[in-house]
C-alpha positions as CSV (number, residue, x, y, z in Angstrom):
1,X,9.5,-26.7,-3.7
2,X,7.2,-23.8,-4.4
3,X,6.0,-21.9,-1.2
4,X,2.1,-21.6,-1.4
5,X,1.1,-18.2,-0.9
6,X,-2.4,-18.6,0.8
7,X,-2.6,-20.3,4.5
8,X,-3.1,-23.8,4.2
9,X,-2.6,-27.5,5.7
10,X,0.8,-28.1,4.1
11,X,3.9,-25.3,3.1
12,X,4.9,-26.4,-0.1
13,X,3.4,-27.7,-3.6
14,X,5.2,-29.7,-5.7
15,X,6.0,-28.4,-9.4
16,X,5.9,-31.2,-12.2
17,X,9.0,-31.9,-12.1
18,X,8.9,-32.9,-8.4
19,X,6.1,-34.9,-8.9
20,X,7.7,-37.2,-11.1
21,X,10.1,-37.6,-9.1
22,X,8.2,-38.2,-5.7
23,X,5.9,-40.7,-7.6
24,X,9.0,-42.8,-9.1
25,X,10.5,-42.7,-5.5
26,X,7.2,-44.4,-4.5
27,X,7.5,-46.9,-7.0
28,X,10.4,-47.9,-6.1
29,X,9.5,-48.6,-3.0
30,X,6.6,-50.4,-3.6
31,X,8.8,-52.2,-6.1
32,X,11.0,-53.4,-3.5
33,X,8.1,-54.4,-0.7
34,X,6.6,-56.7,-3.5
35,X,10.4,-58.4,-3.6
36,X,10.2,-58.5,0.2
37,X,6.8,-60.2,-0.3
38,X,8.0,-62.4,-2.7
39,X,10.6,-63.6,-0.8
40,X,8.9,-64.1,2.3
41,X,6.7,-66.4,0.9
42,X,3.2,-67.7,3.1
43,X,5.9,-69.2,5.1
44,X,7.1,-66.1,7.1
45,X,4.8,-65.1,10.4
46,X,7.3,-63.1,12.3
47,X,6.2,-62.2,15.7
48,X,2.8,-64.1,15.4
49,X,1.8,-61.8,12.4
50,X,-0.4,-63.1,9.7
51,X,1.6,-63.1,6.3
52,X,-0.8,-59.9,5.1
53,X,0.0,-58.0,8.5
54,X,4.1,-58.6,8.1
55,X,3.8,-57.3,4.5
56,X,1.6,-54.5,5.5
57,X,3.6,-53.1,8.2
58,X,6.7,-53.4,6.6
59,X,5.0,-50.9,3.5
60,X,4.4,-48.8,6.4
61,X,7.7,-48.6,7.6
62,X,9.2,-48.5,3.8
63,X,7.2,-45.5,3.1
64,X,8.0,-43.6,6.5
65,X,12.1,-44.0,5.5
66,X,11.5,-43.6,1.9
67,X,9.4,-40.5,1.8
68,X,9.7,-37.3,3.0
69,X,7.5,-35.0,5.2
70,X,6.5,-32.7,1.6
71,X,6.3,-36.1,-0.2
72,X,3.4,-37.5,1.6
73,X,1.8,-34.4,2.3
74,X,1.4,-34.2,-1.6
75,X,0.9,-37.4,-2.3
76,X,-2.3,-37.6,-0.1
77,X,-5.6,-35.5,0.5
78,X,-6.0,-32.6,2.8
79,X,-7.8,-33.2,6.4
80,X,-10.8,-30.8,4.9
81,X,-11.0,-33.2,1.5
82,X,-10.9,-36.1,3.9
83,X,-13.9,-35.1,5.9
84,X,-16.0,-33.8,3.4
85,X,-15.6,-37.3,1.7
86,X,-16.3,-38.6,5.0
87,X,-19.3,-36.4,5.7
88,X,-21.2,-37.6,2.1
89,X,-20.4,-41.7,2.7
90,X,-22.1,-41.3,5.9
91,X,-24.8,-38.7,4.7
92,X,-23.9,-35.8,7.5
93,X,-23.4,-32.4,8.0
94,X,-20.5,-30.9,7.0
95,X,-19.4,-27.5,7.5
96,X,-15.9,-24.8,7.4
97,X,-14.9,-23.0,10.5
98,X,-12.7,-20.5,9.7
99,X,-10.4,-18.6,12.6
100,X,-8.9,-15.2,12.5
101,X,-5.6,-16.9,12.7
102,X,-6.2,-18.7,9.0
103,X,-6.7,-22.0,10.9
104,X,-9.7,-24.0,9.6
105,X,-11.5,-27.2,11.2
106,X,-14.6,-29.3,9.8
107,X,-17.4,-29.5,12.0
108,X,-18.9,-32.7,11.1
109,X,-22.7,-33.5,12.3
110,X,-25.2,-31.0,13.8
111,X,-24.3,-27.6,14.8
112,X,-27.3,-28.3,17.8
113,X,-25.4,-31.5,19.0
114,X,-25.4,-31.6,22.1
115,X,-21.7,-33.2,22.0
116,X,-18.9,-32.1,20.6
117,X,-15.8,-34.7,20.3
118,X,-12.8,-32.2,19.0
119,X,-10.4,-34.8,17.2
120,X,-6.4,-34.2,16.8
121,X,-5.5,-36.5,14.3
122,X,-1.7,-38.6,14.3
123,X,0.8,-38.9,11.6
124,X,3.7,-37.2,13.1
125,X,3.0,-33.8,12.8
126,X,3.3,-34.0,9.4
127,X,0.4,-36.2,7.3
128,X,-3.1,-35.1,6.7
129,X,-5.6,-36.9,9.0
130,X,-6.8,-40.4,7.0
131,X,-10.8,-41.2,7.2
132,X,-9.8,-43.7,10.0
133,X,-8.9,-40.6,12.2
134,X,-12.2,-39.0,11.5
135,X,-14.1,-42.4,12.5
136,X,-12.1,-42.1,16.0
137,X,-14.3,-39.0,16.4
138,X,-17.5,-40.9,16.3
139,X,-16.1,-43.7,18.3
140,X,-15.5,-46.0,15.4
141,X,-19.4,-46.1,15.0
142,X,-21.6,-44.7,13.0
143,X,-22.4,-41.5,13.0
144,X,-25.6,-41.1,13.1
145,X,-26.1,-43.5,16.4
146,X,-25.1,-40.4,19.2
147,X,-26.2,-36.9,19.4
148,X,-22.8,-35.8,18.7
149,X,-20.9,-33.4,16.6
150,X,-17.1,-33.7,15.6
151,X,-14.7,-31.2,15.0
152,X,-11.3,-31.7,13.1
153,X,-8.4,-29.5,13.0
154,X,-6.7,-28.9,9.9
155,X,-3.7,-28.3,11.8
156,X,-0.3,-27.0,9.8
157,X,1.8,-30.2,9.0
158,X,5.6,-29.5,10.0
159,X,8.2,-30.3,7.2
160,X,12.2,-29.3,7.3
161,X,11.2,-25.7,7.0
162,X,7.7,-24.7,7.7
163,X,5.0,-25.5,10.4
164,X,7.3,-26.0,13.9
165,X,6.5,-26.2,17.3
166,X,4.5,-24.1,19.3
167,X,2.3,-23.5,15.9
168,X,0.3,-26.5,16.1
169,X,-0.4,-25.7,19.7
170,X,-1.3,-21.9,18.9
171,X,-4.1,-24.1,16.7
172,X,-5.4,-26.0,18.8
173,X,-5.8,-23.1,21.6
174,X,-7.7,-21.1,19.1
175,X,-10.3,-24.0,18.0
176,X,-10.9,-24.5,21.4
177,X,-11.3,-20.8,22.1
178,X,-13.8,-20.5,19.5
179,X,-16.0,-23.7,20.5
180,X,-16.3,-22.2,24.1
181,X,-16.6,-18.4,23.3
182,X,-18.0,-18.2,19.7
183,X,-20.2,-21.1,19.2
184,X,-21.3,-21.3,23.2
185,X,-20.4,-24.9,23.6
186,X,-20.2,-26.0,27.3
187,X,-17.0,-27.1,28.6
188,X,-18.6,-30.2,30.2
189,X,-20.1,-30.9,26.5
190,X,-16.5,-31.3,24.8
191,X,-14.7,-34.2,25.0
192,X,-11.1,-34.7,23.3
193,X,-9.6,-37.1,21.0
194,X,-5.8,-37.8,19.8
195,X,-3.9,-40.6,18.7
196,X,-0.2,-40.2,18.3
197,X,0.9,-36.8,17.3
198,X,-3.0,-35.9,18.1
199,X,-2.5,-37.2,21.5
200,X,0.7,-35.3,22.0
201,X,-1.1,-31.9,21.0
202,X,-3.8,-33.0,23.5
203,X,-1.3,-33.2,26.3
204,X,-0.2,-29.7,25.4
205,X,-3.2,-28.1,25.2
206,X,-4.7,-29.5,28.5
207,X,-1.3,-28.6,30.2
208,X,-1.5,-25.2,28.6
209,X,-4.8,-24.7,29.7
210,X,-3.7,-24.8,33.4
211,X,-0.4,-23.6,33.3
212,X,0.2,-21.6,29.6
213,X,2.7,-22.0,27.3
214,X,4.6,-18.2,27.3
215,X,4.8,-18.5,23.3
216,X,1.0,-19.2,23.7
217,X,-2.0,-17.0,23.9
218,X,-3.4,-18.0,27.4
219,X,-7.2,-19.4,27.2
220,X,-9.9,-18.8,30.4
221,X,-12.3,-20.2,30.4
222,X,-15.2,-21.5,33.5
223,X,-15.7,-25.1,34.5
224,X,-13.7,-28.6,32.8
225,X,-14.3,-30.5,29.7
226,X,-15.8,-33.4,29.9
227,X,-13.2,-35.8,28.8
228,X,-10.3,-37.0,27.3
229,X,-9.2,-40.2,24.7
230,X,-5.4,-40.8,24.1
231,X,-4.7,-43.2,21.9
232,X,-1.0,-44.4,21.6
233,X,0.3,-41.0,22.5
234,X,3.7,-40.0,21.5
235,X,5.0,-38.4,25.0
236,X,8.9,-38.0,24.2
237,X,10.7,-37.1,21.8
238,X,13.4,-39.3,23.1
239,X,14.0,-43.0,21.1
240,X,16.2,-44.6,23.9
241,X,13.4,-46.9,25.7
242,X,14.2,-50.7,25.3
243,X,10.8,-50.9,23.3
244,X,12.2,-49.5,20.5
245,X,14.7,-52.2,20.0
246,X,12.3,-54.9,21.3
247,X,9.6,-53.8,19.0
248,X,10.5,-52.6,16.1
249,X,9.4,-56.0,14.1
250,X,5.7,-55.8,15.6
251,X,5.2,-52.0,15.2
252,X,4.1,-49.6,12.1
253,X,6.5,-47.1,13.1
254,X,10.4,-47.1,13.0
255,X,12.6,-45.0,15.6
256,X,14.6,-43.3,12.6
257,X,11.1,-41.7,11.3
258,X,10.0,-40.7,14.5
259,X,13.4,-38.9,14.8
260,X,12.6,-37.1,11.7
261,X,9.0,-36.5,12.6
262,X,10.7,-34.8,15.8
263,X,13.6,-32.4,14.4
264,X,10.9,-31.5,11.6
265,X,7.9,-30.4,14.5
266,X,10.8,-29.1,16.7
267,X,13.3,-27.3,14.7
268,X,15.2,-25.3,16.8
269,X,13.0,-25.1,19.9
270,X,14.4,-26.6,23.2
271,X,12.6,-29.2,25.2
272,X,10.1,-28.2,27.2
273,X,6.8,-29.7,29.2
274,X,4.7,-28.9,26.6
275,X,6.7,-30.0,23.8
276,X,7.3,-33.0,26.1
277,X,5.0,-33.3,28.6
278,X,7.1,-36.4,30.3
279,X,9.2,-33.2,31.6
280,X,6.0,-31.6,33.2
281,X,6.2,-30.7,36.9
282,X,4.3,-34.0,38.9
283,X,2.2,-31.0,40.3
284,X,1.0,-29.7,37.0
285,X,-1.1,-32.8,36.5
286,X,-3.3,-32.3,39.4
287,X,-5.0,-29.2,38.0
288,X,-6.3,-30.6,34.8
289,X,-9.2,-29.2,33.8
290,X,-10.6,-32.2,32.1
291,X,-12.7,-34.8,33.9
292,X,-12.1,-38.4,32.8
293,X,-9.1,-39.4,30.8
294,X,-9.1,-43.2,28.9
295,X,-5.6,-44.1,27.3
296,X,-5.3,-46.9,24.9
297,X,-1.7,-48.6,24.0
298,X,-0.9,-51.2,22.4
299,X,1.5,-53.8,23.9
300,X,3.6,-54.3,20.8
301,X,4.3,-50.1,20.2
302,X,7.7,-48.6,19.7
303,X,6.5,-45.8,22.2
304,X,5.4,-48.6,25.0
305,X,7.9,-47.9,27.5
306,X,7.2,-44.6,27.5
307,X,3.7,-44.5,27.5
308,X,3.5,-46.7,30.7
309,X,6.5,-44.4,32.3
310,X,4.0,-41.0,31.6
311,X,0.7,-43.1,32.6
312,X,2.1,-43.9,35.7
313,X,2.9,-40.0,36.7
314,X,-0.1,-38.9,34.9
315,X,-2.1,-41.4,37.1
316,X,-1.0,-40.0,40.4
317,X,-1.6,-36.4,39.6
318,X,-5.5,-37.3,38.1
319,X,-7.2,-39.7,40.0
320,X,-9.7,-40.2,36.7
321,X,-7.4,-41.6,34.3
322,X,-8.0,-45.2,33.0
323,X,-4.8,-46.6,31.0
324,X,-5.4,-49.9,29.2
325,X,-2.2,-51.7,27.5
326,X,-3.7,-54.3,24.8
327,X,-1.3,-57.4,23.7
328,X,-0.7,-58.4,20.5
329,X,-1.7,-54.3,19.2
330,X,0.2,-52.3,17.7
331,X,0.4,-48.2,17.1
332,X,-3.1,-46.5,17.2
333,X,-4.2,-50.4,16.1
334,X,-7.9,-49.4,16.2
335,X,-7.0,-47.3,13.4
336,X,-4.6,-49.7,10.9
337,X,-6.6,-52.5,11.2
338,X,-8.6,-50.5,9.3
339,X,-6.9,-48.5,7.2
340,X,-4.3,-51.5,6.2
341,X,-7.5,-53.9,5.4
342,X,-6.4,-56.9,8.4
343,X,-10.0,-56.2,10.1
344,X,-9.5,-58.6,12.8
345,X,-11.1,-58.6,16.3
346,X,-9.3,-55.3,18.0
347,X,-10.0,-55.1,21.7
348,X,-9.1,-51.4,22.1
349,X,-11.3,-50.6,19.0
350,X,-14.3,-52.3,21.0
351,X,-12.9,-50.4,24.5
352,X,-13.4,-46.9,22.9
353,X,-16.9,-47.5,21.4
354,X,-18.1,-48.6,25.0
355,X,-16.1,-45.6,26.3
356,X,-17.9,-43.4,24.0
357,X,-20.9,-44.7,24.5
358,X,-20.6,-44.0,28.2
359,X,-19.8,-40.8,27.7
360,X,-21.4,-39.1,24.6
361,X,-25.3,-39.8,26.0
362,X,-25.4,-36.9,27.7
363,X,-24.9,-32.8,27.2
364,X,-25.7,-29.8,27.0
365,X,-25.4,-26.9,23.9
366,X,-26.5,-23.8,24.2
């Protein structure tokens, strides 16, 4: 791979060569789903799953163990291209912010909103953030209904060699640092989104905000943010809970690509309760300085049993945490129901848009 020389989302840019290669690797693969298609016939409904839902979460999975982390960070756009596509479908604002560091983020609505939702999108640590991610931001609404601004990281996407933990984190402290002292934005105006990998870098950053990562520059700052969504957050690294076994014919994900997703983010780095906040101190989560916390699973997830374990110990530290576990949903479902065309009712998709609306009505920029 050739190493890009300027500071962007991704490390590496495939030559020619490599890109013949990674696009007959992906035709193979979607080669092989159609056979699986064909031979599964109208008749198959594993799991309760509608014929179009088995064959679109097995593509899912095929692609995760087919591809690699460079692969699909060629094959699809960058978070910025994302947005700005975003931004003219939907007629909004769009604008760069640009931090010392090299890190950039889109700022998607008004720059006198007086909300700000700061999104951390999923895909492992190492895919660009999809349109669906950029929805979540506006509560899967649109746009234009709430006096509300988003802002997306373009965080570095981690591969076998490039991008590894605590980098993402360093991000995500410097964004917030220049919403609060650059751009004046309230504490108790900014509310944070993750799902997945997003969700895990929320956990970090609101940990680190209290009690800061020593690889991390610290950030002070006076009063609490306002909220705080997790959707499907990846807490471990760890692949031992029984849900992984039970689930792995209802979910998107597969244990052997979260593995992956994990050595590539973590390289060498040890454990620790940022990296994993399951291993923070009970006493660290009674010093968050974010008000209300919502958390959104679904029932049918690979990461289940560990999401309910972390809840339960994130619950007894913050009194205002609501956790909601959804049957018959899979990982961040909200979002694939979308993206993978099944658009069917989705009872957390409905939760977050009254949660938003509860929440984003208010505020003050200044």
């Amino acid at each position: 791979m050739t190493v890009r020389v300027d500071v962007g989302e991704h490390a590496y840019s495939a030559t020619l060569w490599e890109w013949m290669v990674l696009l007959s690797k992906a035709t193979a693969i979607t080669f092989r789903l159609l056979l699986k298609a064909a031979k599964a016939g109208r008749r198959d409904r594993k799991n309760g799953l509608t014929f179009h839902q088995y064959i679109a979460y097995q593509g899912m999975r095929d692609y995760q163990c087919g591809l690699n982390a460079v692969a699909i960070q060629n094959l699809l756009p960058s978070t910025s291209k994302t947005c700005e596509g975003f931004a003219r479908r939907h007629r909004i604002a769009n604008s760069t912010i640009r931090l010392p560091c090299g890190t950039t983020a889109q700022w998607l609505g008004p720059r006198n909103a007086r909300k700000v939702v700061v999104l951390f999108h999923g895909g492992g640590y190492m895919s660009p953030a999809l349109g669906e991610h950029v929805s979540l931001a506006f509560g899967m609404t649109d746009p234009s209904r709430r006096d509300a601004a988003a802002v997306i990281l373009s965080y570095n996407l981690a591969c076998e060699s490039a991008n590894r933990y605590p980098r993402q984190l360093q991000q995500a402290v410097a964004l917030l640092g220049h919403l609060l002292h650059v751009e004046k934005v309230l504490p108790s105006s900014i509310t944070l989104i993750g799902d997945s990998a997003g969700a895990h870098l929320l956990l970090s950053l609101v940990l680190h905000l209290s009690h800061p990562n020593p690889l991390v520059a610290p950030l002070k700052f006076a009063g609490r943010l306002s909220g705080a969504v997790l959707i499907s957050p990846w807490v471990t690294m760890d692949t031992s809970a029984a849900s992984m076994q039970f689930n792995k014919d209802k979910d998107v994900l597969t244990a052997s690509s979260l593995e992956y997703w994990a050595r590539n983010f973590l390289g060498d780095a040890d454990y620790d309760s940022w990296n994993n906040p399951t291993m923070a101190p009970e006493e660290w989560w009674r010093d968050l300085l974010v008000d209300d916390v919502l958390i959104l699973y679904g029932h049918d997830e690979l990461l289940r049993d560990d999401t309910l374990v972390f809840c339960e110990r994130l619950r007894a530290g913050h009194a205002k945490t609501t956790v909601l576990d959804f049957p018959g949903e899979a990982h961040v479902h909200m979002l694939m129901n979308r993206f993978l065309r099944i658009n069917k009712p989705c009872k957390s998709a409905e939760t977050l848009v009254n949660w938003m609306d509860n929440h984003l009505g208010d505020g003050d920029h200044v």
